[in-house]
C-alpha positions in Angstrom: -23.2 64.4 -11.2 -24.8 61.2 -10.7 -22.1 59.2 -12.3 -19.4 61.2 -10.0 -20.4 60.1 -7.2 -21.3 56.1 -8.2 -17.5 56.0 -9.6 -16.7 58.1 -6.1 -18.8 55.7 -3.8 -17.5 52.6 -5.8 -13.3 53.5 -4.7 -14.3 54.4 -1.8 -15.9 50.4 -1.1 -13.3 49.3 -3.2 -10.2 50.7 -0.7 -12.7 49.6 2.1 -12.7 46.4 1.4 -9.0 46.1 0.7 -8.3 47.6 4.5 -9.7 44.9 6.0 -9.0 41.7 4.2 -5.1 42.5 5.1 -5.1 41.1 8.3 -5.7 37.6 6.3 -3.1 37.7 3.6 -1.0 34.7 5.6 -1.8 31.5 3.6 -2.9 29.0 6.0 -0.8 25.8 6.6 -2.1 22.5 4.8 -3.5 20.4 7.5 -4.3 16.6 6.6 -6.7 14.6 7.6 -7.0 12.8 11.3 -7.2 9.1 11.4 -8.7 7.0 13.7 -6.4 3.9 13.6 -8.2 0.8 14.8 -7.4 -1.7 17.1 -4.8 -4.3 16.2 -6.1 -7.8 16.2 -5.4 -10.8 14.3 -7.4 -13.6 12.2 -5.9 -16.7 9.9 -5.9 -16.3 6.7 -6.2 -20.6 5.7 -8.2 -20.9 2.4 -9.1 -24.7 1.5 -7.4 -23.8 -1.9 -4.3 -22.5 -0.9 -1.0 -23.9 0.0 -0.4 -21.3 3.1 -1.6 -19.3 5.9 -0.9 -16.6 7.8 -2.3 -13.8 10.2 -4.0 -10.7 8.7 -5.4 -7.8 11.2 -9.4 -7.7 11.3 -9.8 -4.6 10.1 -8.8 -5.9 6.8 -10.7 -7.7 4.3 -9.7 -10.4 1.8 -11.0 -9.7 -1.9 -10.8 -11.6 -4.4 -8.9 -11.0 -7.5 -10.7 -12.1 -10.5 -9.1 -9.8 -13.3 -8.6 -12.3 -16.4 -9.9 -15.4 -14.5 -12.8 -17.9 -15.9 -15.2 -18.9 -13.1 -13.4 -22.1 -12.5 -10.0 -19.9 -12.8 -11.4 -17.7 -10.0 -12.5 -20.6 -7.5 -9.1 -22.2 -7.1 -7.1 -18.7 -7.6 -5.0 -17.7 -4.8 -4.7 -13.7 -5.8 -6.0 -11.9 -4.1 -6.0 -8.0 -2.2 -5.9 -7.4 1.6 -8.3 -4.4 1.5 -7.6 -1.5 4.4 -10.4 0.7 4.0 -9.5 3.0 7.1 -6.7 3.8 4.4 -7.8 2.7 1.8 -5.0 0.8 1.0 -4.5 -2.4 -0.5 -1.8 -5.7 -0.4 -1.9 -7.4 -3.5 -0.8 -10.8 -3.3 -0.3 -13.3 -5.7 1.1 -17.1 -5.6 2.6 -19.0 -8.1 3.5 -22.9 -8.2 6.9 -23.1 -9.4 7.6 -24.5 -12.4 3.8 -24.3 -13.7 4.8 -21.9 -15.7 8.4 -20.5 -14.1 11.1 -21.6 -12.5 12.4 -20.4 -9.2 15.0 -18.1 -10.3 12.5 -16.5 -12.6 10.4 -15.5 -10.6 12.6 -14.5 -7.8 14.2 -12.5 -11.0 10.6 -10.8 -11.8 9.9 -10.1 -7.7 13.6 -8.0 -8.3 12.8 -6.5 -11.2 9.3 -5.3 -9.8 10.9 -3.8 -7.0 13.7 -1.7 -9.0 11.0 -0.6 -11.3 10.3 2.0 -7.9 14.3 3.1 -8.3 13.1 6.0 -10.5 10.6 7.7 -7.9 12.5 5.8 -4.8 15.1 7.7 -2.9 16.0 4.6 -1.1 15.1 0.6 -1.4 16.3 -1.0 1.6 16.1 -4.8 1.2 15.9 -7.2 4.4 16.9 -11.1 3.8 14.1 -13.5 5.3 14.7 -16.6 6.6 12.9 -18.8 8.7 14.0 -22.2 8.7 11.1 -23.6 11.5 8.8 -23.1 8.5 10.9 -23.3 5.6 9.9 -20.2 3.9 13.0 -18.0 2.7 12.7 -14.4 0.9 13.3 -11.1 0.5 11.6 -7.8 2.0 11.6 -4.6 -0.5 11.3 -1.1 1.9 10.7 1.9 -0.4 11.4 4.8 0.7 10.4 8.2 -1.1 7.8 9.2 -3.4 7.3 5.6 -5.1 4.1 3.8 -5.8 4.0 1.2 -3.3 6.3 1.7 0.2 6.6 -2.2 0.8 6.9 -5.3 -1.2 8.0 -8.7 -0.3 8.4 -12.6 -1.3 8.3 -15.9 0.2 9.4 -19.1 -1.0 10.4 -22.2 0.1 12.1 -22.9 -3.1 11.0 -26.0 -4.0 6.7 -25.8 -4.8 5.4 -21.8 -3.7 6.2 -19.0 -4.4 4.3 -16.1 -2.5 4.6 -12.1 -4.2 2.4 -9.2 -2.0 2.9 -5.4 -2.9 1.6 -2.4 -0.4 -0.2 0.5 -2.1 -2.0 3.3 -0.9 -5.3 5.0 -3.1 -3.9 8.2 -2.5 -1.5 10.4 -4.0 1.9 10.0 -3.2 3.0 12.1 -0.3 5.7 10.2 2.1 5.4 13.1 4.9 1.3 12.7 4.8 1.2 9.1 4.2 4.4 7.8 6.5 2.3 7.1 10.1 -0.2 5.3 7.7 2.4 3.5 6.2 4.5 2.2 9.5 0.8 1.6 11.2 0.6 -1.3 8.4 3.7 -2.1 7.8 3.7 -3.5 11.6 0.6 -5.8 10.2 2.4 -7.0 6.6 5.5 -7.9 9.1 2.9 -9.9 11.3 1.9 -11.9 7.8 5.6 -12.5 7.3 6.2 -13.9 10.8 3.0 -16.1 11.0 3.2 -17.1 7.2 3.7 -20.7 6.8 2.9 -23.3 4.0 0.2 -26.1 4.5 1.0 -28.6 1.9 
């Protein structure tokens, strides 16, 4: 008798609780996280040991790269990452002296190749020719679009000494809907470093 009425009052709570969770069967839509975007503001990126400068927004910080590098490697390096940490995003820049240890058309040749390594996961590379002839420094802008690593690369060069590579990625699982205010937000900033970027020696 008992055990009727336990199996008996166990439905019984069982279609209970299915009547009322039907109201909230609709999935609810993903919703992403709200950024505060900061204020943008410029300061000069001039280190002693490099051969350029540029402008770089403040809510960025410069870090150096030491993978590989001996201490006296690391003090006269010129790799480095503009850290974002709002987006935790990162430009990592490199510069090479041509003819060190490559020639010009190689490394313009590698700064290609990097770029169509994206072709696989890109739906779209746009590329936009620089030139600015009141500073001498000629090169190529790489705009990715689609689910690719990195949305942005670029080079500068003045074809002669330097050679300047930076790539744009995000710490963040790809997502170009999620990720694409984020994106032009800073892509406004890498095409301030393009404008303002000029060599010192």
């Amino acid at each position: 008798m008992y055990l009727r009425l336990g199996v008996f009052l166990l439905f019984g709570m069982l279609v209970f609780s299915c009547q009322n969770n039907e109201a909230n069967v609709t999935p609810k839509p993903r919703a992403y996280p709200r950024v505060e975007y900061p204020v943008k503001r410029y300061q000069v990126f001039d280190r002693e040991q490099c051969n350029f400068a540029f402008e770089y927004p403040t809510y960025a910080r410069v870090i150096q790269d030491s993978s590989g590098l001996t201490e006296a490697e690391l003090e006269s390096s010129c790799w480095f990452d503009l850290y974002f940490p709002v987006f935790d995003g990162r430009l990592h820049c490199s510069y090479y002296e041509i003819g060190q240890h490559k020639s010009f058309e190689e490394l313009k040749k590698d700064a290609f190749e990097m770029a169509d390594y994206h072709n696989k996961r890109a739906n779209f590379i746009e590329e936009l020719k620089i030139n600015r002839l009141d500073a001498d420094v000629d090169g190529f802008v790489f705009s990715i679009e689609g689910p690719a690593a990195t949305p942005f690369q670029f080079y500068l060069t003045d074809k002669k000494e330097h050679f300047f590579r930076a790539s744009l990625y995000f710490n963040t699982e790809v997502r170009p809907d999620s990720i694409a205010p984020i994106y032009e937000f800073v892509r406004q900033d890498m095409m301030k470093v393009i404008e303002t970027f000029e060599w010192t020696e």
